[in-house]
N, C-alpha and C positions, 0 to 999 in steps of 0.2 A: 410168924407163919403167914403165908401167901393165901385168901380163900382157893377156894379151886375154882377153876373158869366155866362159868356158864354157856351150857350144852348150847351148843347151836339151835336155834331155830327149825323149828321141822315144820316144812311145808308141806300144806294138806290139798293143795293143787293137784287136779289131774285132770287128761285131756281135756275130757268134757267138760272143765270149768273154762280152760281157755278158749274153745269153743263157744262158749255161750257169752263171752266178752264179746264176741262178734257180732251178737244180736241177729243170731240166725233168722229172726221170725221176719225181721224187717227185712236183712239182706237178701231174704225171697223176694219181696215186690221189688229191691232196688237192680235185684237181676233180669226179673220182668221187664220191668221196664227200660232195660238200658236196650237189652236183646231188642228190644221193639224198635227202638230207635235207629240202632245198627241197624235192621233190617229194612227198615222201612225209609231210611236212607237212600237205596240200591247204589252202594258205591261199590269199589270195585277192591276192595279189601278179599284177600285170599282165606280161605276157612281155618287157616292155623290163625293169620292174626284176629282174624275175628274172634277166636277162642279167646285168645290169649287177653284180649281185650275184653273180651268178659271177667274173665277170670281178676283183671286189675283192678275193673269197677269194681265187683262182689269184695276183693279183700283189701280195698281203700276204704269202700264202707263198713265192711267189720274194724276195719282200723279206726275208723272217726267212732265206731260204737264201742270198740276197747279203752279209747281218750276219754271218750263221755264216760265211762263205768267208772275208772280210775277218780276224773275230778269229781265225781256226785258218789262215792261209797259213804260218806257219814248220810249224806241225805237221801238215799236208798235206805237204809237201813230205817228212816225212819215210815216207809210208806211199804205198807202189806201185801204192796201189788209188783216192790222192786227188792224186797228186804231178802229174797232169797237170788239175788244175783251172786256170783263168784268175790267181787271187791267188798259188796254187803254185807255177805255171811262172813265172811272173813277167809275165804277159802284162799282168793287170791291176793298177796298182799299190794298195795297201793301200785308201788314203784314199779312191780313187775308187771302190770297192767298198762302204765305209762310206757313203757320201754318194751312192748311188748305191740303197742299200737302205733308207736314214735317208728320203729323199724320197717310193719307193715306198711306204713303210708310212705317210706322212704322206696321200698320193694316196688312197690306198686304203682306209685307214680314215676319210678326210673322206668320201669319195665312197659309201662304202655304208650310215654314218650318215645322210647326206641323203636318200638313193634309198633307203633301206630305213626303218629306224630304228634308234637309237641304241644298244639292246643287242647289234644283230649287229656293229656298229661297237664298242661295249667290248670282247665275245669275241674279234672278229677282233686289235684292239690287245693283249689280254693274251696271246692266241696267239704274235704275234709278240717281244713283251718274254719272253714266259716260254722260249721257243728258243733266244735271241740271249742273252739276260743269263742269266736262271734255269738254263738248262741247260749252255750253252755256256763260260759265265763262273765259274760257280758250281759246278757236278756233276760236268761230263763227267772232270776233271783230279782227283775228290777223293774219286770213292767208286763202287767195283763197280756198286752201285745207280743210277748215272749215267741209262742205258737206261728203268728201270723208272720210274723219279720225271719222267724227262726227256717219256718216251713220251707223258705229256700232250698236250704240243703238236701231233703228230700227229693224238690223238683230236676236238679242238675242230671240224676243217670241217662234219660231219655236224651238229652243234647251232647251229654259225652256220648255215649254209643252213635251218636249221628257224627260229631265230628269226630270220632276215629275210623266211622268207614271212608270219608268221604273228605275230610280237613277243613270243615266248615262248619256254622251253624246258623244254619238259613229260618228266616223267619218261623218255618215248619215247625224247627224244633223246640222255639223259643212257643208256639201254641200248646204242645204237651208239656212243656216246663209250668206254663199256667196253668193247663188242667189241676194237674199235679198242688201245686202252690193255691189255688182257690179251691181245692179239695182237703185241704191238711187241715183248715179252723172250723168246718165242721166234724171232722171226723174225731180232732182231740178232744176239740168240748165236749163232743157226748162222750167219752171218754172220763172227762174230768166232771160230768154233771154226777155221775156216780163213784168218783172219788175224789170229791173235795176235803173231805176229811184229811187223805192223808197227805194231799197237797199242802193244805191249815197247817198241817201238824209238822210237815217240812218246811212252812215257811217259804213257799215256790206260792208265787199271785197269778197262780191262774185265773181265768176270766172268773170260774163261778166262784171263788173265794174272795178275790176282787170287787169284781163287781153286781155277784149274786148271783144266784139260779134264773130267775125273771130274764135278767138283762142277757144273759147267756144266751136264751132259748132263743128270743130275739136274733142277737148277732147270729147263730146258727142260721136262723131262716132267711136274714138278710145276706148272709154269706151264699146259702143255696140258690136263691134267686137269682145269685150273680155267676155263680160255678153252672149250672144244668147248661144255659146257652151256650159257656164257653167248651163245656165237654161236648155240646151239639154241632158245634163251629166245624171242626173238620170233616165234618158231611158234605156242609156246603163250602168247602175250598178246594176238593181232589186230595187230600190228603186223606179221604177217609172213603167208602164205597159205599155201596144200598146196605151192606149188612151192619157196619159201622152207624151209618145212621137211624136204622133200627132198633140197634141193642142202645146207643145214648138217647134213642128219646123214649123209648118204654122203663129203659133203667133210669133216666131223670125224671120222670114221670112220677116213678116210684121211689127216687131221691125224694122230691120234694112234699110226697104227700107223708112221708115220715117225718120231714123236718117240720110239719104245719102241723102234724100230731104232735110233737114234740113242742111246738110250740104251744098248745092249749095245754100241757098236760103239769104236773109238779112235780117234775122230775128232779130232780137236785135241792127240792126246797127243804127236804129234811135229809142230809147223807147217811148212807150206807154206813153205821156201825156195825155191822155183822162180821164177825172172824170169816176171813175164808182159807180154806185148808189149802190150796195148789193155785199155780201160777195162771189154770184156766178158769177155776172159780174167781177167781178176781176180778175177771175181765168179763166175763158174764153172767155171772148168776147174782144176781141182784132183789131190793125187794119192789113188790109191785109197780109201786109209784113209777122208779127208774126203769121199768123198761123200756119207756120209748124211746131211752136215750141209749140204752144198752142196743135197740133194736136198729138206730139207723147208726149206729158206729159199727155191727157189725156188716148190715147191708151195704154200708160206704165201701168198706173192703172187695167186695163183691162185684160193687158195679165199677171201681176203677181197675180191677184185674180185667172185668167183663170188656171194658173201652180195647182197653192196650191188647187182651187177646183177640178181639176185632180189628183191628188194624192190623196186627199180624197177621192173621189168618188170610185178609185180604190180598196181602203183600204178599205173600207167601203164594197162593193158588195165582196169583197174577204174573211170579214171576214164573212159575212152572207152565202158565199155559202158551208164553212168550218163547 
């Protein structure tokens, strides 16, 4: 006698778990930013492809963040602040994550080559191979500098959104690719100053597991020193107006007197063992010591929305009063 055949597989997937392979929370700032650079472009792109060109950034980058889910599910699962992702919990299985991100970047970079042209379509495709392979496959597991070389990919949407209004990327755009990119190793360190733990415990060498708290807070503030000028820069090139230069040098002002509290303070010298119940206690609620590093990872978010909604805003009333 033949056993009887083992029930299939029943998946416990549902929308909202493919959804959150997207990495909604980031793909907000990478639509931010792309929009900004369209705009702030003034090409002569019609408002459907401008759409439509949104729409390719936003779900090329949920697609580079569905690739990343899929190859780091064992090493999610072991860190408190990723263990309740869709490929972590197990909800979504591996493959369908792969194949599921592998499709999106195919969608998505056909579709804003047609509707745009082909160089925002290269950008966008190297964007997404350089996250998923370059960073993910290659970096993240093998060298402190993981963040810094990796943070590229972050910086790309503002130059795609400029060369798909306009089929160019003029030095402009390559100034908010750095903001962007000299904004990224402060914002993750404090990030990782209060979870090095589970960084250790995944075996990812971030800086402060690397090369310790001390030396971290350091490179943070060495890194500030060198990001506040360059987010101040497009004040003084025409790229940026009086209010643009405003909000970057009160908002760097107040970058850097975080990153110099953070630097006197001990923040990551003893890590957060504390359980935390949900995906927003993780990322904030921390104990004393680490807040100053909880406090300028959240005000970073802030003040790079605050840049790129200033440069909007500008562009935006300048084209209206034209």
């Amino acid at each position: 006698m033949t056993e009887p055949a083992a029930p299939p597989a029943v998946s416990l997937a549902q929308p909202e778990d493919f959804f959150q392979l997207l990495k909604p929370r980031v793909m907000s700032l990478v639509i931010f930013t792309a929009v900004t650079g369209l705009v702030v472009a003034r090409g002569d792109l019609d408002w459907i492809s401008a759409a439509i060109a949104i729409l390719c950034i936003a779900v090329g980058a949920g697609a580079a963040g569905a690739l990343n889910m899929a190859l780091e599910g064992d090493t999610d699962a072991l860190m408190r602040r990723t263990r309740g992702r869709p490929v972590a919990a197990g909800r979504v299985k591996k493959n369908d994550a792969m194949a599921f991100g592998v499709i999106l970047s195919i969608f998505s970079v056909m579709l804003l080559g047609m509707a745009t042209n082909w160089l925002a379509g290269g950008l966008l495709l190297m964007t997404i191979l350089y996250y998923a392979v370059f960073y993910t496959l290659l970096l993240k597991r093998r060298t402190p500098q993981n963040i810094v070389i990796g943070g590229a990919a972050g910086a790309f949407p503002p130059v795609i959104g400029w060369a798909a209004a306009t089929g160019q990327a003029p030095w402009q755009a390559w100034l908010l690719f750095l903001i962007i990119f000299l904004w990224t190793p402060p914002h993750s360190w404090a990030l990782a100053l209060y979870s090095a733990g589970d960084y250790a415990k995944a075996g990812i060498p971030m800086m402060p597991v690397a090369r310790g708290a001390k030396s971290t807070r350091l490179q943070i503030l060495l890194y500030t020193l060198v990001f506040v000028p360059a987010a101040i820069a497009p004040g003084f090139t025409g790229l940026g107006g009086p209010i643009y230069l405003g909000v970057s040098i009160v908002g760097g002002l107040g970058f850097l007197w975080l990153a110099l509290r953070l630097w006197r303070s001990r923040a990551g010298d003893q890590p957060d063992k504390a359980e935390a119940v949900g995906r927003e206690a993780a990322l904030y609620d921390v104990r004393a010591e680490a807040k100053p590093a909880r406090n300028l990872f959240a005000f970073s978010i802030l003040y790079l929305m605050a840049l790129f909604a200033a440069l909007l805003v500008e562009s935006v009333t300048s084209s209206v009063s034209l």
